[in-house]
C-alpha positions in Angstrom: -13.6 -11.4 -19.7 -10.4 -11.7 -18.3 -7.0 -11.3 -20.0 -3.6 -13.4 -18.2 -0.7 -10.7 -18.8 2.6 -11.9 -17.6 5.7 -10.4 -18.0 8.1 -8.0 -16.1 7.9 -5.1 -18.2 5.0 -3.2 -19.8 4.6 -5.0 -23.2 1.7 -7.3 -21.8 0.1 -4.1 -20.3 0.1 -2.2 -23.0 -1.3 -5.0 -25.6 -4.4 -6.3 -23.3 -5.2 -2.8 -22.1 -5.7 -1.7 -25.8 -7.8 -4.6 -26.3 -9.5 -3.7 -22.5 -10.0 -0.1 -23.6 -12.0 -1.2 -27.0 -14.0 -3.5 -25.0 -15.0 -0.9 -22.6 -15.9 1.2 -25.0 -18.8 -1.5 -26.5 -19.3 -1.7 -22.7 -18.2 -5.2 -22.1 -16.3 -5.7 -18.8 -12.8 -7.3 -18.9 -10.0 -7.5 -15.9 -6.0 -7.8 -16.6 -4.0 -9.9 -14.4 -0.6 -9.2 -14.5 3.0 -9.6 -13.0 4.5 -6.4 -14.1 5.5 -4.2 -11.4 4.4 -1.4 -13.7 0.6 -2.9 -12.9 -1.0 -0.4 -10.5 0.7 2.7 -12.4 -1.0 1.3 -15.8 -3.9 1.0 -14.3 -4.3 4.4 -12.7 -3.5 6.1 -16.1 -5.5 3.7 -18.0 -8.6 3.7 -16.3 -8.2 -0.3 -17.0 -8.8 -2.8 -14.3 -5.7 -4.4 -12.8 -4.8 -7.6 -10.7 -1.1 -7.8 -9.9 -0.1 -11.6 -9.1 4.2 -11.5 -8.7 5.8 -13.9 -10.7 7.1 -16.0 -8.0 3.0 -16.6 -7.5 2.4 -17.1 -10.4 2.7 -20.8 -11.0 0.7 -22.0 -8.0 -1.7 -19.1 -7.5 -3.0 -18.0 -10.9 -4.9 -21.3 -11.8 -7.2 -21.2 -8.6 -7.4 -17.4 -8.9 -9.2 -18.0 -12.3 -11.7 -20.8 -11.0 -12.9 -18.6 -8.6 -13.8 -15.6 -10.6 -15.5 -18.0 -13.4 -14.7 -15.5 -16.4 -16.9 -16.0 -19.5 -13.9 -15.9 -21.8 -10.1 -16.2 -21.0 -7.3 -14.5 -22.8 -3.9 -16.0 -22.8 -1.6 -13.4 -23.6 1.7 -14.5 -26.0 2.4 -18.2 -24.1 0.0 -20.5 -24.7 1.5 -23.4 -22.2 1.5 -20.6 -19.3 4.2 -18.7 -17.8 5.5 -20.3 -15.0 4.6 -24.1 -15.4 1.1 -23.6 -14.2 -1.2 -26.6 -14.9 -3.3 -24.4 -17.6 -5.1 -27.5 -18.5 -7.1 -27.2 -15.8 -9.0 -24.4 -17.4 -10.5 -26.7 -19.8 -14.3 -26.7 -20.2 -14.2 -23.3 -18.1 -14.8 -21.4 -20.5 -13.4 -20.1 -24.0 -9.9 -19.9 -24.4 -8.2 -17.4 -26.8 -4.7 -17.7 -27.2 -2.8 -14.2 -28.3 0.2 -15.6 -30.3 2.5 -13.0 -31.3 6.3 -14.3 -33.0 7.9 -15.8 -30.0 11.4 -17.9 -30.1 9.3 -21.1 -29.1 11.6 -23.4 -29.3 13.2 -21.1 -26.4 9.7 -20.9 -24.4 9.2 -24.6 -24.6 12.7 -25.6 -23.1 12.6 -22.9 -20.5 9.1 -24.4 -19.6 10.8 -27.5 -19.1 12.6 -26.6 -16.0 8.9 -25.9 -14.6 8.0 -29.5 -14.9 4.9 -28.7 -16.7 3.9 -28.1 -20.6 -0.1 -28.5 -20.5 -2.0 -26.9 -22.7 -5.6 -26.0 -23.3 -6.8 -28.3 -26.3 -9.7 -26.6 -28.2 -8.5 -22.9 -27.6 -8.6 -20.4 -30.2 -5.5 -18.7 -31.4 -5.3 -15.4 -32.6 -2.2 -14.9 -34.6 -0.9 -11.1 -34.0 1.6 -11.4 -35.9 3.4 -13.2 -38.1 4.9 -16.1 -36.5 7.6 -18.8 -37.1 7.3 -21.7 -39.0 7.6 -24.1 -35.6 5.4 -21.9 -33.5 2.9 -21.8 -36.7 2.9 -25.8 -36.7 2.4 -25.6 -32.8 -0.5 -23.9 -33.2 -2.3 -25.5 -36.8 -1.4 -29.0 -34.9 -3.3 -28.4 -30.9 -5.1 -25.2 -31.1 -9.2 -25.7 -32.8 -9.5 -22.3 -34.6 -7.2 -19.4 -35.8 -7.9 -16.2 -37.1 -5.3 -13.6 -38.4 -5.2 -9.5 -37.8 -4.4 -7.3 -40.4 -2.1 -5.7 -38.5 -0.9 -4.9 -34.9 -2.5 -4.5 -32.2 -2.0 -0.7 -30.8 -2.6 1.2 -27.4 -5.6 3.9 -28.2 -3.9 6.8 -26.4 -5.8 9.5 -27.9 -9.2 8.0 -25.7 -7.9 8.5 -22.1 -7.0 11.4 -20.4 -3.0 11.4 -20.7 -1.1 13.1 -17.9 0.1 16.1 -18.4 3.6 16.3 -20.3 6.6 17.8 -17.8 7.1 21.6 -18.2 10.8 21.4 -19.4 9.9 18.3 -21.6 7.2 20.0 -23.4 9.1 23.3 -23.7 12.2 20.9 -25.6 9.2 19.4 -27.8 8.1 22.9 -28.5 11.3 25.0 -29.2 14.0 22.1 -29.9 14.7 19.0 -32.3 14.0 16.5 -30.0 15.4 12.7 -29.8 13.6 10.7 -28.1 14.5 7.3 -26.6 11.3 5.6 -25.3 12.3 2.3 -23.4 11.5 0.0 -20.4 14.0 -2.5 -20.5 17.6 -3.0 -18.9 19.5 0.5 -18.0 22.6 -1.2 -20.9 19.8 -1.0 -22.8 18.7 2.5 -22.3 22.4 3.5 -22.9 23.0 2.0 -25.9 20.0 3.9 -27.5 20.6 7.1 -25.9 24.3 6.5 -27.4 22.5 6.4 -31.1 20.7 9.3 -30.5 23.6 11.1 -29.7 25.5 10.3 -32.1 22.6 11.6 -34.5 22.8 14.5 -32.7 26.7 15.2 -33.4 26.1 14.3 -37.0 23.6 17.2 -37.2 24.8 19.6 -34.3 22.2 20.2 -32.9 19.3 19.0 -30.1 18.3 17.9 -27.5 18.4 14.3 -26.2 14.9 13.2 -23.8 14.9 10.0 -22.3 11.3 8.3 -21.4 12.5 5.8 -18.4 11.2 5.3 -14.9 14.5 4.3 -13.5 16.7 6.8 -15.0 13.8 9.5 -14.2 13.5 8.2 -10.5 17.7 9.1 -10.2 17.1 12.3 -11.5 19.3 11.9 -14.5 19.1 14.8 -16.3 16.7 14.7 -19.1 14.9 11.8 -18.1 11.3 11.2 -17.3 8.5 9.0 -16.3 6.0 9.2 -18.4 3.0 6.9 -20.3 1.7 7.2 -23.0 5.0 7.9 -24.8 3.4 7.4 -27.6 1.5 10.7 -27.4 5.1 12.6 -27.6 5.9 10.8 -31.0 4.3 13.5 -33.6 6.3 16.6 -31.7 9.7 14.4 -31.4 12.4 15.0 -34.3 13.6 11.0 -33.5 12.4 8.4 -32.1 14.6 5.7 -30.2 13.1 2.1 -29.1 13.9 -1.5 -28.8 11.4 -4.1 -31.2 9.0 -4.9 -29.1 5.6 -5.7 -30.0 4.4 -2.5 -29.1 7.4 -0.4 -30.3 6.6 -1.8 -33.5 3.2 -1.6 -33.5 3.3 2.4 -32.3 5.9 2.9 -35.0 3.8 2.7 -38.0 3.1 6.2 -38.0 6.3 7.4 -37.7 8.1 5.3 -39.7 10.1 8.0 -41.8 11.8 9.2 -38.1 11.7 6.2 -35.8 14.5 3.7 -35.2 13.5 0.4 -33.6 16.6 -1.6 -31.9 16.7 -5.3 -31.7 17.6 -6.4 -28.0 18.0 -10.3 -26.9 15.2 -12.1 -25.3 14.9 -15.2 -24.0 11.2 -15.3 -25.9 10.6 -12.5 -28.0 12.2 -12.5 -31.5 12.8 -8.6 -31.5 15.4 -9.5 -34.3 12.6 -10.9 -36.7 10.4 -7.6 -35.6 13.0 -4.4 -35.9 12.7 -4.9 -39.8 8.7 -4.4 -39.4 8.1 -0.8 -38.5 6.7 0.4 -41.5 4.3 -2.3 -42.5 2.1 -1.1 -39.9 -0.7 1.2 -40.6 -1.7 2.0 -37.3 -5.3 1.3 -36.5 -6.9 -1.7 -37.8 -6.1 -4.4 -35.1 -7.8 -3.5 -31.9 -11.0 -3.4 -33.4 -10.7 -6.7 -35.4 -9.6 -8.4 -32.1 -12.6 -7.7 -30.4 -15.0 -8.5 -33.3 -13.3 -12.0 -33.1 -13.3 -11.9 -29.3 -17.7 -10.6 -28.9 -19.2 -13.6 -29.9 -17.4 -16.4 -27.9 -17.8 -14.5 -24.7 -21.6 -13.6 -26.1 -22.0 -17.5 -26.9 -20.8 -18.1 -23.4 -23.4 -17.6 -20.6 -22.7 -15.5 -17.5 -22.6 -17.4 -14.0 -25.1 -17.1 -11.5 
């Protein structure tokens, strides 16, 4: 099985590798392609298996790439006419297609595609639905994809099944003896800022703590209290706050913490983080990973092996 993840940051990572990790686990074999610079590092901590393809590669070397390793099922992750104007219609016939449609501004996608010069799409894939989507992106999919099932609910990294790194000393001294807020996020350094800002203006209001910022940039400079680290996740229950943008998979690790975790809306040219920031607390935490696989198992079961 093979899941496309493309994208620049870690969202994509995160979302197949929890869907890798419960595969593995039922001992079915899967590979992640990705473009995210943060591929290698995700894959040493994960344990998942990771094929970095750049972006400026992507268009031109990802269908070929495919072909030649014949997977029995293929997992489009979030754009369903491909990232970079690659002719994804070519995969037709290869083999199932499931396409993992989370809310996207796909109006936005489909222009942008348009500078490609190429919109193809795979006509009898599956769609997944992740989350609720809008009304356009829902009449994409009813109209050209053959069959769509809904989760529950998010789709969430299982943290708590690999062996995590070990926390920095002074970090997990703070979580220990201090209120810490926490501001978890992978996007642009304004970004970053603008959160850390918020938690330190919580901070004023109740005189006291300490801030922690979970950024590979900022922690490669040195800035003081800053660090690389994944899973961030597994800091949440010893945190006081918790700072993010409304990604999928801010969202989706939020549910559990909803009483002390602020999620941020930030522009996209895709992703409707807008729509999502209002959606922390519907989550519940658990139940999607395991009903995307039980939807996944019997097309690549139906689907026999090469050679």
């Amino acid at each position: 099985m093979i899941f496309l993840a493309p994208g620049s940051g870690l969202g994509h990572l995160v979302r197949t590798g929890a869907l890798a990790l419960e595969l593995a686990r039922q001992e079915i074999p899967s590979l992640i392609i990705s473009s995210s610079p943060w591929a290698q590092g995700f894959a040493r901590i994960s344990g998942c298996r990771v094929v970095k393809v750049p972006a400026p590669h992507w268009q031109t070397g990802i269908v070929p790439l495919v072909q030649r390793m014949q997977p029995r099922l293929l997992v489009l992750d979030s754009f369903p006419l491909g990232f970079r104007g690659e002719p994804v219609a070519c995969w037709s016939g290869l083999c199932p297609v499931v396409y993992l449609a989370r809310r996207l501004r796909f109006a936005g996608y489909r222009h942008a595609l348009k500078g490609f010069g190429n919109s193809s799409f795979i006509t009898d894939m599956t769609t997944l639905v992740i989350e609720p989507l809008a009304d356009d992106h829902q009449a994409w999919i009813d109209e050209h994809t053959a069959e769509r099932f809904y989760l529950a609910n998010r789709i969430c990294f299982p943290w708590s099944t690999i062996q995590v790194p070990e926390v920095p000393a002074v970090l997990a001294q703070d979580l220990e003896r201090n209120r810490v807020y926490l501001v978890v996020h992978s996007g642009p350094e304004a970004e970053v800022r603008c959160l850390m800002e918020l938690a330190r203006q919580d901070m004023s209001s109740a005189a006291c703590g300490r801030l922690a910022v979970i950024n590979p940039i900022l922690a490669g400079r040195n800035e003081p209290g800053c660090y690389d680290y994944f899973p961030a996740a597994s800091l949440f229950s010893r945190a006081y706050k918790i700072y993010t943008g409304a990604g999928y998979n801010a969202v989706a690790e939020g549910g559990a913490y909803a009483g002390k975790y602020s999620a941020t809306p930030f522009s996209r040219h895709y992703d409707d983080q807008q729509w999502r920031a209002g959606e922390v607390s519907r989550n519940h935490y658990e139940f999607g990973r395991g009903q995307a696989v039980d939807i996944f198992k019997p097309l690549f079961n139906g689907f026999p092996a090469w050679g």
